[in-house]
C-alpha positions in Angstrom: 38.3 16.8 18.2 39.2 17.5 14.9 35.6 18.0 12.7 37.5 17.9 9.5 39.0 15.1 9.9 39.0 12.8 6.6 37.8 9.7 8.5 35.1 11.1 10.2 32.7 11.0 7.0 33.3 7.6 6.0 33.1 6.3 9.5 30.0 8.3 10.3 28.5 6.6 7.1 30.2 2.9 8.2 28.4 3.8 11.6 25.0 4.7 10.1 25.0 1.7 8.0 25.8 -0.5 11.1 22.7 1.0 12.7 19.9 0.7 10.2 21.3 -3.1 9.7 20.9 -3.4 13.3 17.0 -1.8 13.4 16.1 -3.9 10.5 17.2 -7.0 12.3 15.5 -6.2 15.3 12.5 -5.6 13.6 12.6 -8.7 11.5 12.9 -10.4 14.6 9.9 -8.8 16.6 8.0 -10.3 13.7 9.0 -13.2 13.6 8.2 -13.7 17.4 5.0 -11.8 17.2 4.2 -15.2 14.3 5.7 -17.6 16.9 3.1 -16.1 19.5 0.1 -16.4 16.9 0.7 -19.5 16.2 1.4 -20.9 19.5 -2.1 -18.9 20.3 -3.9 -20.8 17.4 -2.6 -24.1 18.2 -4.0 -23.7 22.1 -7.1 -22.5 20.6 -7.6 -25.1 18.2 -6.5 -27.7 21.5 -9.0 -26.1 23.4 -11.5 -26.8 20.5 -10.8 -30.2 20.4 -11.0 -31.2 24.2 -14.3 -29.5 24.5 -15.6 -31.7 21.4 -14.3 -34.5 23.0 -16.3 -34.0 26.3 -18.9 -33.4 24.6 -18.7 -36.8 23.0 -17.8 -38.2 26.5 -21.1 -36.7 27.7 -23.0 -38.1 24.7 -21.7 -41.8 25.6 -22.1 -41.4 29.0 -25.8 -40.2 28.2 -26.0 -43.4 25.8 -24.9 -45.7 28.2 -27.0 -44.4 31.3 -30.5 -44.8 28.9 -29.6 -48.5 27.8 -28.7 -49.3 31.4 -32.4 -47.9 32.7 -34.4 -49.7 29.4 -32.6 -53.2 30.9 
């Protein structure tokens, strides 16, 4: 292989360019799914919030109901 070849500079720098594209795009895109995973992780949290609020109202009716049917 010729190492003075005319082309070899220019495509080296073609190549190069290619590559750092490439790494910026990956990396763009591990953030973007890292966000996707927070979020989903927020929303579940936030789910798991809510159902145990709800239970805890459940319980409280339940608790309601159970004293008015012993006063009657």
């Amino acid at each position: 292989m010729d190492l003075h070849n005319p082309l070899l500079i220019p495509l080296g720098a073609f190549v190069m360019v290619i590559v750092i594209v490439a790494i910026a795009h990956m990396t763009k895109m591990r953030e973007k799914e890292l966000q996707a995973h927070q979020d989903l992780r927020l929303r579940e949290m936030e789910h798991e919030r809510k159902m145990k609020e709800m239970e805890i109202e459940k319980s409280k009716l339940e608790l309601e109901k159970a004293r008015e049917v012993k006063r009657t």
